[in-house]
C-alpha positions as CSV (number, residue, x, y, z in Angstrom):
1,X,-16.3,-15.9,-13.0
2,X,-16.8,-17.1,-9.3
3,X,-16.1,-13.9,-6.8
4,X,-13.5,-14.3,-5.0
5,X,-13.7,-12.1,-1.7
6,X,-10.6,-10.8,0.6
7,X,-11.3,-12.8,2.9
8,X,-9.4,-16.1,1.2
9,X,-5.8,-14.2,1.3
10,X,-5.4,-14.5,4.6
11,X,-4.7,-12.1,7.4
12,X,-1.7,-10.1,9.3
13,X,-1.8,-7.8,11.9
14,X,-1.4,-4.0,10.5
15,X,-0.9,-1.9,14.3
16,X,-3.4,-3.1,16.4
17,X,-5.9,-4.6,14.2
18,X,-6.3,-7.9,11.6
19,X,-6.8,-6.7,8.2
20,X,-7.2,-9.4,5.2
21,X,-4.2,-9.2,3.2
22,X,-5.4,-8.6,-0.1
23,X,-6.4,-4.7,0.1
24,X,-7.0,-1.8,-1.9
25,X,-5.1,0.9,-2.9
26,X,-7.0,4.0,-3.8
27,X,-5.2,6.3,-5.8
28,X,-6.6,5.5,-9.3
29,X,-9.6,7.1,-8.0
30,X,-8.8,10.4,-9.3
31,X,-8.1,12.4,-13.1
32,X,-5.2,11.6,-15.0
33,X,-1.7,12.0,-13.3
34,X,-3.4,11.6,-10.1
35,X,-5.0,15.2,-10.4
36,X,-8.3,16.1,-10.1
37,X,-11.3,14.6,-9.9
38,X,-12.3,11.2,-12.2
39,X,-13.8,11.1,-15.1
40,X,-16.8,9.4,-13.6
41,X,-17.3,10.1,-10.0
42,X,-20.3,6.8,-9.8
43,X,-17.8,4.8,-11.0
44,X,-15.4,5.5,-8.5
45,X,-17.7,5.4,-5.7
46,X,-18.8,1.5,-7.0
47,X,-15.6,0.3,-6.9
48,X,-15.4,1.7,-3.5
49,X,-18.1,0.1,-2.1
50,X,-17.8,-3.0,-4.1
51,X,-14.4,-3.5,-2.8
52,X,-15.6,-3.5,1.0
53,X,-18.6,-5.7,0.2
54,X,-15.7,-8.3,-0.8
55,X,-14.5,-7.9,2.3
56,X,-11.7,-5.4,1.5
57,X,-10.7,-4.1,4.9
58,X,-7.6,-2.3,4.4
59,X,-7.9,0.7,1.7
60,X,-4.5,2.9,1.3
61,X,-5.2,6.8,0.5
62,X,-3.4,10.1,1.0
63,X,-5.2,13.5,1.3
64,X,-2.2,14.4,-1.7
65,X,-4.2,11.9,-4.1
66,X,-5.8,14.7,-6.3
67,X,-5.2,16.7,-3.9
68,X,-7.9,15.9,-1.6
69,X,-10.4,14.2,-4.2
70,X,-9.9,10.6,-3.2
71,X,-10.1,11.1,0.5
72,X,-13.5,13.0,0.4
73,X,-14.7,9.7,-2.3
74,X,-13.6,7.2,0.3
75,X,-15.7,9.4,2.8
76,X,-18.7,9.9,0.5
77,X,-18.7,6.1,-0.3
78,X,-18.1,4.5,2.9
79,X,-18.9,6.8,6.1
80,X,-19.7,5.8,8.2
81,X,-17.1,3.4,8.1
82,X,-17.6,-0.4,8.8
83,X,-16.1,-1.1,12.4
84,X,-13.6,-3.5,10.6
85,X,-12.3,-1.3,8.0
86,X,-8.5,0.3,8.4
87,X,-7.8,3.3,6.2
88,X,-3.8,3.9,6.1
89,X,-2.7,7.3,4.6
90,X,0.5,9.0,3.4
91,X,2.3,12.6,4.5
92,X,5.4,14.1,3.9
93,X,4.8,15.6,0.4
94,X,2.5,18.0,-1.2
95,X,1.1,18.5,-5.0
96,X,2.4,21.3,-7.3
97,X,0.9,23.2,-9.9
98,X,2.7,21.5,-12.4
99,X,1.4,18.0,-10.6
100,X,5.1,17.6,-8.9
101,X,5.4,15.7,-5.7
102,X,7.5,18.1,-3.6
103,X,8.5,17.0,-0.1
104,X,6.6,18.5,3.1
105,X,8.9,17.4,6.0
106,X,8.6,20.1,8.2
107,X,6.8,19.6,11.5
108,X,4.4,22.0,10.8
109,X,3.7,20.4,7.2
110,X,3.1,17.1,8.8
111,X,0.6,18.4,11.0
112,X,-1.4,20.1,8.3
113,X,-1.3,16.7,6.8
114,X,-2.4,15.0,9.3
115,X,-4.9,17.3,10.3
116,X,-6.5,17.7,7.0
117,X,-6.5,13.7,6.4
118,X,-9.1,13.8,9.8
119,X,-11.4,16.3,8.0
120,X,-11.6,14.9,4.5
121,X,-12.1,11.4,6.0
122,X,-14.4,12.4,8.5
123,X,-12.5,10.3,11.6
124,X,-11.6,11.7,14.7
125,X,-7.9,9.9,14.4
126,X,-6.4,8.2,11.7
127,X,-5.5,4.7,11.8
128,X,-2.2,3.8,10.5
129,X,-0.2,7.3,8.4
130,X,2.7,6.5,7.2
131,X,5.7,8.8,6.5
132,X,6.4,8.8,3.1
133,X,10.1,9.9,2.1
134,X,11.6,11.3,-0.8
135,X,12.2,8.7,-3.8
136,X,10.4,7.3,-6.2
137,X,11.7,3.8,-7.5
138,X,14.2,3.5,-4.6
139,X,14.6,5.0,-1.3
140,X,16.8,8.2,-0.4
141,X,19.2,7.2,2.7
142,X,18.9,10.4,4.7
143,X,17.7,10.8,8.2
144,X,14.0,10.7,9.1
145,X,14.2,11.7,12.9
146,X,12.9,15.2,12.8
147,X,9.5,14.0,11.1
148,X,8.9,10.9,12.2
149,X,9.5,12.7,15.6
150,X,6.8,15.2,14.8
151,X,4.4,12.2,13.9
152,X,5.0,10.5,17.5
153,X,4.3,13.8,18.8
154,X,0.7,13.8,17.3
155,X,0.5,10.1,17.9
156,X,0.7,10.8,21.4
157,X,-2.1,13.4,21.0
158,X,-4.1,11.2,20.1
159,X,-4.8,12.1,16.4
160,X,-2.7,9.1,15.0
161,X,-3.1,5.5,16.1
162,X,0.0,4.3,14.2
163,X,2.8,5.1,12.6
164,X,4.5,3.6,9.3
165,X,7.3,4.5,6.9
166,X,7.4,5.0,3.5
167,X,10.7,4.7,0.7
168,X,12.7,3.5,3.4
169,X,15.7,1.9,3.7
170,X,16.6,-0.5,6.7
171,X,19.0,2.1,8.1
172,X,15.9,4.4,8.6
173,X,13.6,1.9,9.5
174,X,15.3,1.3,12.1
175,X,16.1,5.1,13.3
176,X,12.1,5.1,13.0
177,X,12.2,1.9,15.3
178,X,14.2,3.6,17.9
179,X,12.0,7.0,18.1
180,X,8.5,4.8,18.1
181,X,7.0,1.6,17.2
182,X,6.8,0.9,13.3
183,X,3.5,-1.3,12.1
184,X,4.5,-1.0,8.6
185,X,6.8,-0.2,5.8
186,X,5.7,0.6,1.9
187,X,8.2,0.3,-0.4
188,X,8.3,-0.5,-4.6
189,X,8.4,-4.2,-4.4
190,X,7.3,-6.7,-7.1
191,X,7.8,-9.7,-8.9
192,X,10.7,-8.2,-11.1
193,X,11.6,-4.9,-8.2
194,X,13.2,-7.3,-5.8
195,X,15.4,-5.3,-4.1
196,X,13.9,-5.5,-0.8
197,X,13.7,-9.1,-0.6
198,X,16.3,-9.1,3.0
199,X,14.1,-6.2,4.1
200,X,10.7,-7.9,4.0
201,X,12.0,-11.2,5.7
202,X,13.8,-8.9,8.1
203,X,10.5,-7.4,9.5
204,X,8.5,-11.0,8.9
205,X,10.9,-11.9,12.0
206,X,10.1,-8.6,13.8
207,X,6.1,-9.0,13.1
208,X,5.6,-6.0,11.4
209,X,3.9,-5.7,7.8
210,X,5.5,-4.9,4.4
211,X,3.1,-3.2,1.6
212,X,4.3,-3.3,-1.2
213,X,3.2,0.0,-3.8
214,X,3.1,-0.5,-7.2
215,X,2.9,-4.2,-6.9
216,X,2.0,-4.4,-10.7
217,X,4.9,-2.4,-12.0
218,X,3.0,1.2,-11.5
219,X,2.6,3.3,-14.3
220,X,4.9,0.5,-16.8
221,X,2.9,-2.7,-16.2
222,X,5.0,-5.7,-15.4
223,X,6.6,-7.4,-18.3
224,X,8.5,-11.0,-18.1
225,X,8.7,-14.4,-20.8
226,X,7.8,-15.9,-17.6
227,X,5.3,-14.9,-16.2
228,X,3.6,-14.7,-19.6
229,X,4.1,-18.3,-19.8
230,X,2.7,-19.5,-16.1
231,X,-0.1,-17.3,-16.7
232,X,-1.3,-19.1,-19.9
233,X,-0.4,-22.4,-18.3
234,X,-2.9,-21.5,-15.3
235,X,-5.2,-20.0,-17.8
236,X,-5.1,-17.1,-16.2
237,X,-3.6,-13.2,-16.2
238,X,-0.1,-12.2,-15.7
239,X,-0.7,-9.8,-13.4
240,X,-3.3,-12.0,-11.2
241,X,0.2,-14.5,-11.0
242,X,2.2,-11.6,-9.5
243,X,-0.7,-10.5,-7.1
244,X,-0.4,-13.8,-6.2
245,X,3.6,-14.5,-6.4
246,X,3.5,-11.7,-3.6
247,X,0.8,-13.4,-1.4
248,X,3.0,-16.8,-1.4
249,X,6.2,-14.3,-1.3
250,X,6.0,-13.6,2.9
251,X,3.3,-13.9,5.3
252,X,3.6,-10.3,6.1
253,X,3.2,-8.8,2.6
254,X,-0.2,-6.7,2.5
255,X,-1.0,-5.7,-1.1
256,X,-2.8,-2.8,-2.2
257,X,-3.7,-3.5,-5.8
258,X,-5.6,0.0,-7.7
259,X,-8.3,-0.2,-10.2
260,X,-10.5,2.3,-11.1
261,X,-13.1,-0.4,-12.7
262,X,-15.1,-3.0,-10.9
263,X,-14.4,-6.0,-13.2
264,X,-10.9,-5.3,-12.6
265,X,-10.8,-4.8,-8.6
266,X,-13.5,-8.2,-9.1
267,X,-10.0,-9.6,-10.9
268,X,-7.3,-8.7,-8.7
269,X,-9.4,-10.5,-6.0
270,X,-9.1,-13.4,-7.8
271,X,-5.4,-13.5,-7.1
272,X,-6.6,-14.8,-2.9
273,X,-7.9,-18.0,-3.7
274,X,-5.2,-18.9,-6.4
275,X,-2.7,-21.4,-5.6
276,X,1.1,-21.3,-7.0
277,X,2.9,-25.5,-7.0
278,X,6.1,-25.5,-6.2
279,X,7.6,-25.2,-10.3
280,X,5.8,-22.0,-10.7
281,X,7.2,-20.5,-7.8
282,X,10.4,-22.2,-8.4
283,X,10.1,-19.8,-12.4
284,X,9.0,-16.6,-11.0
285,X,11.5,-16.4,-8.4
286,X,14.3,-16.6,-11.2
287,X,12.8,-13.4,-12.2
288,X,14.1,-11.2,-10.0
289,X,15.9,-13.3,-7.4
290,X,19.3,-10.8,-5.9
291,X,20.9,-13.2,-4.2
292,X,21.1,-10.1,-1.5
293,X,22.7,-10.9,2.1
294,X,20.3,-11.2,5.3
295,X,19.5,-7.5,6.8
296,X,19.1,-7.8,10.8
297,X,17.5,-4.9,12.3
C-alpha cells in the first residue's frame, strides 16, 4: 500500500490558520468506554506521532477523554508541538463514575475546563475549544448564551484563540454568531446521518468549517447495500468510500477519523487521494439524501 499523507485532502481555514482537511480525532486513545487509560500506552503514542509525520495537522481531543488520559498522550507524544499543528478541544461536560457524560455549563465549569485543557496540553492558550452541548445523535434546541458567553470572556483573556460549537442547531449557531465569531461547528454527520446537509452548505457560504463526529457511524459502524457495492467496485473499504463521500460532500467539511492502530489511521488516509466519478456520488447520495429546505443564517 502506497501512504497516502494529509496533505492530498486539501485544505480549509479552521480560525486563523490552514489545517489539511483530513484530521484526527483522538478519543480512541483511551480504555474501553472512553475511560481510562489504553491497553497499550506505545501504541497510542505511534499512532500519534505517525499521524503528524503524515502531515495530520488538525488532532481533536477533550481533557473529558478518559478523563484527562488522552490529553496528557497528545502531550507526551508531540510536545513540543510542530508550529503547524492545531489541537481543537471540547467543554461543557464532565465524566461520571458510572462513565456518564453529565453537562458542565456553568461559567465556572467552563473555566476549569479550559484551564485544565492548558495544563494537560502543556500550551499557554488553546487553539480552537469548542462548546459542546447536550445531545448525543441530535442536538438539544436550548439557549447557549450564558456559556458561550463565558467562553468569549476567556477568549478575550487570552487563554482561547477560538471558539466553536458543538450539537448545535442553526438556531444556536447563530445566537453563538451574534455573542462572538464561530470558526466551527461539530455535529453527527455522515453518509447515512444526513440531517445537517442545509446546515453545512449554510456555513460553506459563511466560510466557516463543519466537523463532522462520528463520521463512520461511531460506536455502530456504517452499514448500507450501497456503499458495500461501490466499495467492492473500487476495490476498496466501505468506510474509506464514506471518508471520502464526506471530502467530495462540501469544501468546508474537516474530518476527524479515530483509530487506535496505525494500519488503520495509515487506511483512513487513504480516503485523500481517492477519487469518487460522478455515478458513485450520484449512489451514495441516495443514501441519505433529505430533500431538507435551504437554512440561511
Amino acid at each position: 500500500m502506497t501512504i497516502t499523507t494529509a496533505e492530498k485532502s486539501g485544505t480549509y481555514r479552521l480560525g486563523d490558520r490552514e489545517v489539511f482537511r483530513l484530521g484526527y480525532g483522538a478519543m480512541q486513545l483511551t480504555g474501553p468506554h472512553v475511560m481510562g487509560p489504553p491497553a497499550d500506552r506505545d501504541a497510542a503514542l505511534a499512532v500519534l506521532r505517525r499521524a503528524v509525520e503524515l502531515g495530520v495537522n488538525h488532532i481533536d481531543t477533550s481533557d473529558y477523554y478518559g478523563p484527562f488520559v488522552v490529553n496528557e498522550l497528545i502531550r507526551e507524544a508531540l510536545h513540543p508541538y510542530p508550529d503547524d499543528l492545531v489541537i481543537v478541544t471540547k467543554v461543557g461536560a464532565r465524566r461520571d463514575a458510572d462513565g456518564g457524560w453529565p453537562e458542565a455549563l456553568d461559567p465556572a465549569d467552563l473555566r476549569r475546563a479550559v484551564q485544565e485543557n492548558i495544563d494537560h496540553l502543556g500550551v499557554d492558550a488553546l487553539e480552537v475549544v469548542n462548546l459542546r452541548m447536550p445531545g448525543f445523535a441530535e442536538p438539544v434546541q436550548r439557549s447557549l448564551a450564558e456559556p458561550f458567553e463565558a467562553l468569549a470572556a476567556m477568549q478575550q483573556e487570552g487563554l482561547v484563540r477560538h471558539l466553536g460549537v458543538s450539537n448545535a442547531t442553526p438556531q444556536m449557531f447563530a445566537e453563538a454568531q451574534a455573542i462572538a465569531p464561530v470558526v466551527c461547528v461539530q455535529n453527527h454527520y455522515n453518509l447515512v446521518h444526513r440531517q445537517d446537509d442545509p446546515l453545512i452548505d449554510a456555513l460553506a457560504r459563511e466560510g466557516v468549517a463543519y466537523t463532522p463526529f462520528f463520521p463512520l457511524g461511531g460506536f455502530t459502524p456504517l452499514q448500507s447495500a450501497a456503499l458495500e457495492t461501490v466499495a467492492r467496485r473500487l476495490e476498496t473499504t466501505p468506510m474509506q468510500v464514506a471518508l471520502t463521500w464526506l471530502l467530495a460532500r462540501s469544501p468546508n467539511v474537516l474530518l476527524i477519523p479515530g483509530t487506535s492502530s496505525v494500519a488503520h489511521l495509515e487506511e483512513n488516509l487513504q480516503a485523500a487521494a481517492r477519487v469518487l466519478g460522478p455515478l458513485e456520488l450520484e449512489e451514495l447520495d441516495r443514501i441519505g439524501g433529505t430533500g431538507e429546505p435551504v437554512v440561511d443564517l
